[in-house]
N, C-alpha and C positions, 0 to 999 in steps of 0.2 A: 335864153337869149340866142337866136338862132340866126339873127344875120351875121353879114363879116363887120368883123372891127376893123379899122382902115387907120394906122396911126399919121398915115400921110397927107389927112383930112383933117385944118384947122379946127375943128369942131369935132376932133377927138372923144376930147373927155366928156361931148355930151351924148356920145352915143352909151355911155357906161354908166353916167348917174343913173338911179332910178332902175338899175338892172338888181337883180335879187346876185348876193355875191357866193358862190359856190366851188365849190373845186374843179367842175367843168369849165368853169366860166373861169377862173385862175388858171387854168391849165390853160384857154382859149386865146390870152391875156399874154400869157406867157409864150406860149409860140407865135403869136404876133410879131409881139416885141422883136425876139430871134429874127424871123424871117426877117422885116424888114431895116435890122441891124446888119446883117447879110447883104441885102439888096442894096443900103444906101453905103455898104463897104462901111459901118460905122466898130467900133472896138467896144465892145463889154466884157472887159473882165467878169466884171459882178454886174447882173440886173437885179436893183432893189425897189418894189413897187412896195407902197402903204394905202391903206384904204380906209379909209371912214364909213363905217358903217350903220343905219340905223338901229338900236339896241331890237325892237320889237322884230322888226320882219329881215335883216341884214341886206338892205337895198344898201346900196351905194350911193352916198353924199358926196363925198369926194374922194379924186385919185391920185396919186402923186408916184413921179418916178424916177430914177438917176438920169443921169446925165453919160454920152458917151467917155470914156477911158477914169471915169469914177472906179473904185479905188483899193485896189489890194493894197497891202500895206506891206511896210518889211517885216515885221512879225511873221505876215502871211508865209515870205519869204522863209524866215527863217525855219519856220514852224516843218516844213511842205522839208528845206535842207536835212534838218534834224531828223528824219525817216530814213533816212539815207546813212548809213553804217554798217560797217563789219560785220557779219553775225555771230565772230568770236568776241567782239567786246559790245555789250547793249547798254551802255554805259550814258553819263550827262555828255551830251554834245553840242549843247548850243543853249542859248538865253534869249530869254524873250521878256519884254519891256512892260511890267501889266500896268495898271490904269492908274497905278499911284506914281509912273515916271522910275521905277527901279526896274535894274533885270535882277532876272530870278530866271534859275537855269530849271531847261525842258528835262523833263523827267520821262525817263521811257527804261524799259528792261530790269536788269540787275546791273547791281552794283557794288564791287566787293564782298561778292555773297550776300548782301542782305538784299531783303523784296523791296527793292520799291518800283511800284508798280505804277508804270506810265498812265496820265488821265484818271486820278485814284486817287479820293481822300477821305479816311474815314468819317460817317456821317456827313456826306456830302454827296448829292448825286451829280456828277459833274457833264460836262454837253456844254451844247453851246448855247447864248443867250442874245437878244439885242437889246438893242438902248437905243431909244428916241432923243430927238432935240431939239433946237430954236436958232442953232446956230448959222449964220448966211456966208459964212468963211469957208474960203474955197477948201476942201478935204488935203493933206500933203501925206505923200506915203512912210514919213515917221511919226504920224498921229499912234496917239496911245490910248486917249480919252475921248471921250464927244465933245463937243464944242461946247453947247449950252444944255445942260439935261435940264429936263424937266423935272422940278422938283416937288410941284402936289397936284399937277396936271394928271397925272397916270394912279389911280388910287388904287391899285393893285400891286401899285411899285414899281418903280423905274428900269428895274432889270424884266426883260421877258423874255419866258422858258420856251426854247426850241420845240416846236413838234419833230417828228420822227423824220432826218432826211426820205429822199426818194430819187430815186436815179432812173430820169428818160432815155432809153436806147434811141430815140428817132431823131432829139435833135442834142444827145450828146448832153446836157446838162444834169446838176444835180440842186435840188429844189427842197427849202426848209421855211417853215415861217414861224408866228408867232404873234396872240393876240393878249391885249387887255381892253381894259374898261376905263374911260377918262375921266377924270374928279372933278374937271375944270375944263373952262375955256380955252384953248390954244391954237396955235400956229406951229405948223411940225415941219422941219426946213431939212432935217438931215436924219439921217440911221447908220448906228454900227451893228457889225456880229462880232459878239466877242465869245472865243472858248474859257473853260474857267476848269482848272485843277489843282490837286497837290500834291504831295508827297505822304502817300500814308505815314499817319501817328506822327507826322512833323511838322511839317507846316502846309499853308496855305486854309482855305482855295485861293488862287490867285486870276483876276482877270485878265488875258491876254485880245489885245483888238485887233482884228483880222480883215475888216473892210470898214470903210469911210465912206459913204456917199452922202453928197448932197441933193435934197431932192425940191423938185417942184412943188411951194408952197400950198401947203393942203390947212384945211380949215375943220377944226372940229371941237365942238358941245361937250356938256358934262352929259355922263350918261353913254359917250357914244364909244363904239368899238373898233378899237385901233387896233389894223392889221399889217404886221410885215412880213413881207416876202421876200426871201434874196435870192437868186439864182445862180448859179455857178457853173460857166460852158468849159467845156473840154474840147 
């Protein structure tokens, strides 16, 4: 797809249906957005776009995207705090709220001599995931859970696995997505990133939720392939 995308152009999203969806074209997508988040002096913490995809050739059905000052969370907070310590004691320093409404304390370094090893749980490879929704409730930054998950919408399962971050030098963000296959009919209103750890040989994995956005209602088939993307500026 080799013209400009023009997000300032009420007919947006039709310049995008119908395009073949790629990493160029994500990437193209993405620095858009940026620039004219820039330009219109708008705040994105997080930019989180989702895409519908046709299962056979991955054209684009539909696109959906947050909203400006959509939504780190305190988690985020705390999590981003909790790096921040002594490096004579690498000890528990903070708690974080996972998706069942408890805290459960951030685990990083040692601890009284014994290993437990921050972001680490046996038989568990841990990273970070998102979670789709239905829910139309504005995002609040001590959300913990998603609003409405979809419950046999997503036949791959309702959590989906991060691909490998990436970090752009030119406009300062760092870029993660994450796709499945849909079981069912649905309407997709919002997306989290949640990270997920534990504590070696003790407990967890535990879900921590780290961005809320609600997004522009997108529409999508059984069959078809649901893509999220979040962005993260610096």
């Amino acid at each position: 797809m080799s013209k400009q995308i023009c997000f300032t152009d009420k007919n947006w999203k039709e310049q995008l249906e119908g395009a073949t969806f790629n990493k160029k074209l994500e990437d193209q997508i993405i620095g858009a957005r940026i620039n004219e988040a820039r330009k219109n002096k708008e705040y994105y913490p997080d930019m989180t776009m989702v895409t519908v995809l046709s299962p056979k050739d991955h054209k684009i059905k539909d696109i959906g995207f947050n909203k400006p000052n959509d939504l780190l969370l305190d988690n985020f907070g705390n999590w981003i705090a909790g790096l921040a310590l002594p490096t004579f004691n690498s000890g528990i320093t903070k708690t974080l709220k996972n998706d069942a409404g408890n805290n459960i304390d951030m685990y990083m370094g040692y601890l009284t001599g014994a290993a437990f090893y921050w972001n680490h749980q046996v038989n568990v490879a841990p990273g970070f995931v998102f979670r789709l929704g239905s829910s139309s409730v504005a995002p609040a930054r001590t959300d913990y859970k998603i609003g409405a998950a979809f419950a046999t919408a997503v036949s791959e399962g309702t959590w989906l696995e991060s691909s490998y971050g990436m970090y752009t030098e030119s406009n300062a963000s760092s870029v993660f997505a994450g796709a499945c296959v849909a079981g069912s009919v649905g309407v997709l209103k919002e997306a989290m990133v949640f990270s997920w750890w534990g504590r070696s040989g003790v407990d967890g994995p535990y879900y921590f939720a780290l961005t809320h956005d609600a997004i522009n209602p997108v529409s999508f088939g059984t069959g078809d392939v649901l893509c999220a993307t979040c962005t993260i500026s610096i």
